[in-house]
N, CA, C and O atoms as a Tinker XYZ file with bonds, in Angstrom:
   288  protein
     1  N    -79.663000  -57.014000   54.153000    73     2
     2  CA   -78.486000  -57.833000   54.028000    64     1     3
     3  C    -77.580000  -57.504000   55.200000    63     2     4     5
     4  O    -77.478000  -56.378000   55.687000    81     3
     5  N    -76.865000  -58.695000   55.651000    73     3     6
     6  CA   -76.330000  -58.465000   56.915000    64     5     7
     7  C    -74.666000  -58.184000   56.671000    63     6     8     9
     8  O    -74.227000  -58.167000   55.521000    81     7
     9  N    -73.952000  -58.008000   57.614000    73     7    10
    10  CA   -72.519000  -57.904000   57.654000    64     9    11
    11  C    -71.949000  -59.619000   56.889000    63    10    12    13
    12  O    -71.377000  -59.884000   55.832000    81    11
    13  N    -72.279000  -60.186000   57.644000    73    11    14
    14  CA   -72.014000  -61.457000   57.288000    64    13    15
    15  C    -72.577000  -62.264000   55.648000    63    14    16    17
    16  O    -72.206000  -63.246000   55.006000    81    15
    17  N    -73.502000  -61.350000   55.503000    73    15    18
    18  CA   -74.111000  -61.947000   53.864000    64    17    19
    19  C    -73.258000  -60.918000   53.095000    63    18    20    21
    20  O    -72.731000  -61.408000   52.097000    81    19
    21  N    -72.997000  -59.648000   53.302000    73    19    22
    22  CA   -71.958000  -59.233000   52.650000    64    21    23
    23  C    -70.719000  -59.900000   52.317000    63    22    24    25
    24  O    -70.450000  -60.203000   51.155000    81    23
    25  N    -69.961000  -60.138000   53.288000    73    23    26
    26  CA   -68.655000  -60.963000   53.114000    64    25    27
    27  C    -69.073000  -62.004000   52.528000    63    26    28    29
    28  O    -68.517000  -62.130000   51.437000    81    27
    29  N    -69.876000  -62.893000   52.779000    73    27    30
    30  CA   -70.133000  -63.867000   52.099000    64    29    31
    31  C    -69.858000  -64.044000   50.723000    63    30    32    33
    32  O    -69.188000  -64.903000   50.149000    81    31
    33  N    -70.784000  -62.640000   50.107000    73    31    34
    34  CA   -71.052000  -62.413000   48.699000    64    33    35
    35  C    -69.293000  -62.015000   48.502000    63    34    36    37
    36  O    -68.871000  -62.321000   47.386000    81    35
    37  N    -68.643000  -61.618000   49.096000    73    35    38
    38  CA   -67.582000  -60.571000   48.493000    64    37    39
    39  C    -66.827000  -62.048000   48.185000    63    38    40    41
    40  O    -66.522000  -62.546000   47.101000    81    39
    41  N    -66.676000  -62.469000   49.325000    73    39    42
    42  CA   -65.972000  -63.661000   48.882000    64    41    43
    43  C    -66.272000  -64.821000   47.902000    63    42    44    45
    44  O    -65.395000  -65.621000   47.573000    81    43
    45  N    -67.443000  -64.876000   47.485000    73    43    46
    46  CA   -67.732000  -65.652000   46.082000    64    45    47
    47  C    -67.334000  -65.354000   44.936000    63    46    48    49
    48  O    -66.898000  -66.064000   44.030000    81    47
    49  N    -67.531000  -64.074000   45.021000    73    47    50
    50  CA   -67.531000  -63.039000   43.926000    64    49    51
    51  C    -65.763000  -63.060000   43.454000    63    50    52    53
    52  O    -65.329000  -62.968000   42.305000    81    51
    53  N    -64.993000  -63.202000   44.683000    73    51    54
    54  CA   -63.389000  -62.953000   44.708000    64    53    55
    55  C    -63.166000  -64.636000   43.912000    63    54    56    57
    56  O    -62.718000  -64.696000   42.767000    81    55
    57  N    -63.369000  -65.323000   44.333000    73    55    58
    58  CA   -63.345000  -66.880000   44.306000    64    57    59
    59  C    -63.958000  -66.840000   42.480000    63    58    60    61
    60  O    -63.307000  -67.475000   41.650000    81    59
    61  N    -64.941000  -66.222000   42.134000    73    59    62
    62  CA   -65.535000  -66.523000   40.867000    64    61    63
    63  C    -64.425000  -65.373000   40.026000    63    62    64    65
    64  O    -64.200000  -65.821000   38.901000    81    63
    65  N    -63.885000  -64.393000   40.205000    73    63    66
    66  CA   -63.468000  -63.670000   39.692000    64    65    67
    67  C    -61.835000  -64.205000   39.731000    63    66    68    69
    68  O    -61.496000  -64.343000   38.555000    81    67
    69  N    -60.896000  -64.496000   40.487000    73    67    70
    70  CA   -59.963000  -64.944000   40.666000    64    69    71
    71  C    -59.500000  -66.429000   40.627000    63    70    72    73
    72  O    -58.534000  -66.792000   39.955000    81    71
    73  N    -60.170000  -67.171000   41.306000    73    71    74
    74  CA   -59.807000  -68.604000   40.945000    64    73    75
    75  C    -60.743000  -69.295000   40.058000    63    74    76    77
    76  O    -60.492000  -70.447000   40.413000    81    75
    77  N    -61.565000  -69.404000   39.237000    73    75    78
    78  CA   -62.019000  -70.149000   38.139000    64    77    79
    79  C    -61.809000  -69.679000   37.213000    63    78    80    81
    80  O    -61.989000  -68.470000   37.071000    81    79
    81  N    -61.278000  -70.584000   36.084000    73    79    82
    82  CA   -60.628000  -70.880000   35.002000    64    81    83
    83  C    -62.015000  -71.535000   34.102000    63    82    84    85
    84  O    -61.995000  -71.532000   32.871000    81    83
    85  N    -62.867000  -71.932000   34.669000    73    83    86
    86  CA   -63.815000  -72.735000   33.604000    64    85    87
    87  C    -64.706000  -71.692000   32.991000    63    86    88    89
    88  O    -64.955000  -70.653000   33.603000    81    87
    89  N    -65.258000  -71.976000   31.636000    73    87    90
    90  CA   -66.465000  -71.210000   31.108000    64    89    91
    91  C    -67.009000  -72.008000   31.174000    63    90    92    93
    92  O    -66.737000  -73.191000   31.380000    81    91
    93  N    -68.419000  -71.170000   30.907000    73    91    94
    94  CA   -69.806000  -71.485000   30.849000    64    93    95
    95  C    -70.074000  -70.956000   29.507000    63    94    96    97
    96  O    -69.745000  -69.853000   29.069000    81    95
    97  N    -70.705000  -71.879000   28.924000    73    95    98
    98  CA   -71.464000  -70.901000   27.511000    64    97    99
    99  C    -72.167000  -69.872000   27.612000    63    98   100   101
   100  O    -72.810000  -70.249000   28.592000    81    99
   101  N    -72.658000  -68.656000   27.346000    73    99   102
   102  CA   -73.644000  -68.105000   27.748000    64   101   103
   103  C    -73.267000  -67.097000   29.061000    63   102   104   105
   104  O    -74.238000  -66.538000   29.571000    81   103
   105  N    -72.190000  -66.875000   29.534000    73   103   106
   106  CA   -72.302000  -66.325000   31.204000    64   105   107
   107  C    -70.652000  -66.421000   31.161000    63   106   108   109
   108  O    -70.134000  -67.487000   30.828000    81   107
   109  N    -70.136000  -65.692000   31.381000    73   107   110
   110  CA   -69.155000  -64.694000   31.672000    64   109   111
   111  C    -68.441000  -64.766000   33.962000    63   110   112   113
   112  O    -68.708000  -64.122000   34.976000    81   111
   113  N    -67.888000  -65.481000   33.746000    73   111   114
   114  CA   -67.933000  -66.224000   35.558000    64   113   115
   115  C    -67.316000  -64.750000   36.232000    63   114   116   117
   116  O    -67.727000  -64.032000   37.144000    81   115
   117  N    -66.004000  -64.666000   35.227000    73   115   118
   118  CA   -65.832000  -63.108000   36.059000    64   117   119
   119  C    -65.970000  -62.235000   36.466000    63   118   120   121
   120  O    -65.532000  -61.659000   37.462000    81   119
   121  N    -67.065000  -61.871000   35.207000    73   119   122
   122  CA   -68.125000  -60.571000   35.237000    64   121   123
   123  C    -69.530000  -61.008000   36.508000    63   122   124   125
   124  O    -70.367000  -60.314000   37.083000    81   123
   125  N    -69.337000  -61.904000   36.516000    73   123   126
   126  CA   -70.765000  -62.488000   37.637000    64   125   127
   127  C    -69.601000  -62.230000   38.928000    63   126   128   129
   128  O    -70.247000  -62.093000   39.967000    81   127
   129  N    -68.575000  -62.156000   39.111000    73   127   130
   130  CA   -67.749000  -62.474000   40.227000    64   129   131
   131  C    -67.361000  -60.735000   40.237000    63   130   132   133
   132  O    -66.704000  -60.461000   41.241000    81   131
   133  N    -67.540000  -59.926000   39.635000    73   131   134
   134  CA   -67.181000  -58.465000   39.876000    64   133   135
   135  C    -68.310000  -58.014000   40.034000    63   134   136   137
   136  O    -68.328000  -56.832000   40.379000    81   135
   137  N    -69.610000  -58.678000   39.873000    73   135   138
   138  CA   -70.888000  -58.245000   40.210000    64   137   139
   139  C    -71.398000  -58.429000   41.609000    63   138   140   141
   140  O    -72.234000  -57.704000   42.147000    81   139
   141  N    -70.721000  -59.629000   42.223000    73   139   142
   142  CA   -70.996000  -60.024000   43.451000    64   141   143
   143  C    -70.369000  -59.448000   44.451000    63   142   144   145
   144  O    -70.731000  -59.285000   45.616000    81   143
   145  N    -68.929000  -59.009000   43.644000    73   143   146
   146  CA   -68.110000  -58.197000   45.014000    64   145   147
   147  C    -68.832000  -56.767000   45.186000    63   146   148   149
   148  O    -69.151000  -56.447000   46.330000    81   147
   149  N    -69.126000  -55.837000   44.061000    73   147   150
   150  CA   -69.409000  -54.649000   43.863000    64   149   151
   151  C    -70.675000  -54.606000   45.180000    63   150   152   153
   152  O    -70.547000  -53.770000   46.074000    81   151
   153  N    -71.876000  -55.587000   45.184000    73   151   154
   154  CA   -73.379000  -55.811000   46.107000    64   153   155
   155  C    -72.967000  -56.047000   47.178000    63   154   156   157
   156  O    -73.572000  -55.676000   48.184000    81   155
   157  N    -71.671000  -56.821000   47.231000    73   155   158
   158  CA   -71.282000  -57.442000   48.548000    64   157   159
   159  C    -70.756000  -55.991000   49.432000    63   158   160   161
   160  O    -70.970000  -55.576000   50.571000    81   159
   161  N    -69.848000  -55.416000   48.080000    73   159   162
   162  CA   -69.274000  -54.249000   49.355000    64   161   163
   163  C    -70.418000  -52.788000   49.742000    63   162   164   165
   164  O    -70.382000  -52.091000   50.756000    81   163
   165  N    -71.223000  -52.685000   48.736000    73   163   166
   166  CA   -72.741000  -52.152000   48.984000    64   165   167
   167  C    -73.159000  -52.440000   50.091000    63   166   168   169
   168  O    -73.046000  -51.818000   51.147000    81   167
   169  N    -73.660000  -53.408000   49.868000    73   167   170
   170  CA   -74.152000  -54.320000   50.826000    64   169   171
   171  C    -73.862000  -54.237000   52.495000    63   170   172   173
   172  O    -74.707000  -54.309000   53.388000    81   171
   173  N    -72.068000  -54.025000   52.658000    73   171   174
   174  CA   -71.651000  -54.108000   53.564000    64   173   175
   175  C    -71.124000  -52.474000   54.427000    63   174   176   177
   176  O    -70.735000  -52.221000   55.568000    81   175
   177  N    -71.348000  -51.709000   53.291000    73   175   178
   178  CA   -71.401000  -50.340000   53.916000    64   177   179
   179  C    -72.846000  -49.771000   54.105000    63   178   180   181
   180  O    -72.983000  -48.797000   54.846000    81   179
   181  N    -73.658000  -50.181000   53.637000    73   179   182
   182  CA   -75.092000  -49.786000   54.110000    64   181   183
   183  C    -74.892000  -50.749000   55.646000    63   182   184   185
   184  O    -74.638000  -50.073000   56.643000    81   183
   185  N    -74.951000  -51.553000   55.743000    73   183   186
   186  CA   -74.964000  -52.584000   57.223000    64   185   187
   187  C    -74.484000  -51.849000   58.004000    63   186   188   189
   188  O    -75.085000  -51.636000   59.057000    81   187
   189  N    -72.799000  -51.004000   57.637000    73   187   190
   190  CA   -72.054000  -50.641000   58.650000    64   189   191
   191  C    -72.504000  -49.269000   59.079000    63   190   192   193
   192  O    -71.980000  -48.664000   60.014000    81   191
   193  N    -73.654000  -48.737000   58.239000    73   191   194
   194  CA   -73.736000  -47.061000   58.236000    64   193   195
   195  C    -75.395000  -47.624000   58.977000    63   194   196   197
   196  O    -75.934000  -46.597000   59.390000    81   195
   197  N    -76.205000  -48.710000   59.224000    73   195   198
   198  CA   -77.159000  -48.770000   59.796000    64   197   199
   199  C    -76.646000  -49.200000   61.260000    63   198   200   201
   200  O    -77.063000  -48.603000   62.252000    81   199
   201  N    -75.620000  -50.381000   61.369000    73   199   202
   202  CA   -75.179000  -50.410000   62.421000    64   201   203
   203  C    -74.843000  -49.343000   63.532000    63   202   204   205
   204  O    -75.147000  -49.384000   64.724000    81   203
   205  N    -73.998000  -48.184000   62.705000    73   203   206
   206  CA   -73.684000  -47.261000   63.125000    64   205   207
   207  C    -74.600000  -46.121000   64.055000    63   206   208   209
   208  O    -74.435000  -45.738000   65.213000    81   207
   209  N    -75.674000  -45.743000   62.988000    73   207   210
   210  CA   -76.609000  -44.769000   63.302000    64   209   211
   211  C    -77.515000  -45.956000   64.095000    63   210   212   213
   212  O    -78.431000  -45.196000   63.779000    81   211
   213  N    -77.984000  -46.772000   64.619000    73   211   214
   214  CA   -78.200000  -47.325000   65.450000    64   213   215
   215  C    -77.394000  -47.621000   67.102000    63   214   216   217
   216  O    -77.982000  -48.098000   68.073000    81   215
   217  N    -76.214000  -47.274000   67.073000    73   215   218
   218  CA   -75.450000  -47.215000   67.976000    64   217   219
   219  C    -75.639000  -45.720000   68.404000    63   218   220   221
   220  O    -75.645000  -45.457000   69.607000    81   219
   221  N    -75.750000  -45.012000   67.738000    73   219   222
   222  CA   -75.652000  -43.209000   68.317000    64   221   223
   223  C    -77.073000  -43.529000   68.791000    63   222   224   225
   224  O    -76.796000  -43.732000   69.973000    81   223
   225  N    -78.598000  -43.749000   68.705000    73   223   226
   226  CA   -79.130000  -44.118000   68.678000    64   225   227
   227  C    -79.454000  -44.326000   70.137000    63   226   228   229
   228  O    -80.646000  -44.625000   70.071000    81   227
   229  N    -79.190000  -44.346000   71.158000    73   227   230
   230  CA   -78.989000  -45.111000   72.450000    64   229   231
   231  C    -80.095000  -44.299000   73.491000    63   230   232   233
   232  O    -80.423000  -43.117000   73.393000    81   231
   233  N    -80.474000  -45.089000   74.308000    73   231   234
   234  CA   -81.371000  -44.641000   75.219000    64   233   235
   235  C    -81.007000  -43.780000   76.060000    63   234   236   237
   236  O    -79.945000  -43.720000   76.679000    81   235
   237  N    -82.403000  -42.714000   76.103000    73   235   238
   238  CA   -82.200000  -41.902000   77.101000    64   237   239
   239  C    -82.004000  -42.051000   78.719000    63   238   240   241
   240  O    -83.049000  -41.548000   79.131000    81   239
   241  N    -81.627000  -42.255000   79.299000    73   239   242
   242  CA   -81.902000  -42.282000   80.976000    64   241   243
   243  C    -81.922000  -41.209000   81.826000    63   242   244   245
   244  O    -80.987000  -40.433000   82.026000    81   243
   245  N    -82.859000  -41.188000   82.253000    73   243   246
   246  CA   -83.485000  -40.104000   83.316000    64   245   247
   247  C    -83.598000  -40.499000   84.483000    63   246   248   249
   248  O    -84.505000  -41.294000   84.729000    81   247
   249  N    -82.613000  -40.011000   85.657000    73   247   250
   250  CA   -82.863000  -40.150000   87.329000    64   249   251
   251  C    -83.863000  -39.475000   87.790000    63   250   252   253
   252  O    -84.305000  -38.328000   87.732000    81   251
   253  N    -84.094000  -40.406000   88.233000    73   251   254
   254  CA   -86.097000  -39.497000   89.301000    64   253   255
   255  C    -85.529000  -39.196000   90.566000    63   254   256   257
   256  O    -85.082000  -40.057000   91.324000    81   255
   257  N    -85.541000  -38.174000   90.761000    73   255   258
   258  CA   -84.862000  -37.648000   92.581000    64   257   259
   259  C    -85.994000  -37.991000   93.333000    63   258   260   261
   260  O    -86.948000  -37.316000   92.945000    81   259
   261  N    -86.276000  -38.704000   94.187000    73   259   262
   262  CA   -87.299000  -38.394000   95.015000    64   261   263
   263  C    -86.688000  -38.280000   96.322000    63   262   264   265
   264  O    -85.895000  -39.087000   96.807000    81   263
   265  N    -87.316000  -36.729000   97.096000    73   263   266
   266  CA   -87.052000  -36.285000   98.370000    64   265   267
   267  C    -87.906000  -36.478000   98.929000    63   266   268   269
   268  O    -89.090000  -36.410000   98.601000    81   267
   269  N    -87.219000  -36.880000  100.307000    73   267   270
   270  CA   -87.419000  -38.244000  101.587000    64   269   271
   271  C    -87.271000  -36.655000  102.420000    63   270   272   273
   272  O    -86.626000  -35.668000  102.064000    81   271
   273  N    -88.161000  -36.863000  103.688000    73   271   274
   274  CA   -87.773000  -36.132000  104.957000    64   273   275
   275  C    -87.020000  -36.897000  105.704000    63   274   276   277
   276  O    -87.320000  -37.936000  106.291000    81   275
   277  N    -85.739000  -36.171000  105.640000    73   275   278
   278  CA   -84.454000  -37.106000  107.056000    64   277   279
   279  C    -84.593000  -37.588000  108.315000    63   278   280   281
   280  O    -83.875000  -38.307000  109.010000    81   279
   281  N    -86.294000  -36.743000  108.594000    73   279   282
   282  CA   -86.209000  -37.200000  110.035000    64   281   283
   283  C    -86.993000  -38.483000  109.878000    63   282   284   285
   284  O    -86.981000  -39.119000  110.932000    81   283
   285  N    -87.762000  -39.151000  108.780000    73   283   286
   286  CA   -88.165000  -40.274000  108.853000    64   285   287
   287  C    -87.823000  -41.287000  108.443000    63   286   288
   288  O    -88.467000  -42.305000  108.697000    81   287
């Protein structure tokens, strides 16, 4: 799950938990909307802690000296 499918989710979840007023028989909108934020923000600290350790992560570079005789 990406940075962006996180927020995604967080923000449905905010939207189902905060602005709907309707029921559903059977299903509980809020509780589905505190379920979505909880994965979303999961979601979005695993991303940021892979992002992360992928950034330390960084290539080695190694200079090759090669010695030249000056007089040629």
């Amino acid at each position: 799950m990406g940075i962006g499918t996180s927020i995604f989710l967080i923000a449905v979840g905010a939207i189902l938990k905060f602005a709907v007023t309707t029921s559903v028989s059977g299903i509980e909108l809020a509780t589905v909307g505190v379920i979505l934020i909880v994965v979303g923000i999961l979601g979005l600290l695993v991303s940021l802690f892979y992002a992360n350790a992928a950034g330390r992560r960084g290539a080695v570079v190694q200079d090759r000296v090669v010695e030249r005789d000056p007089l040629v």
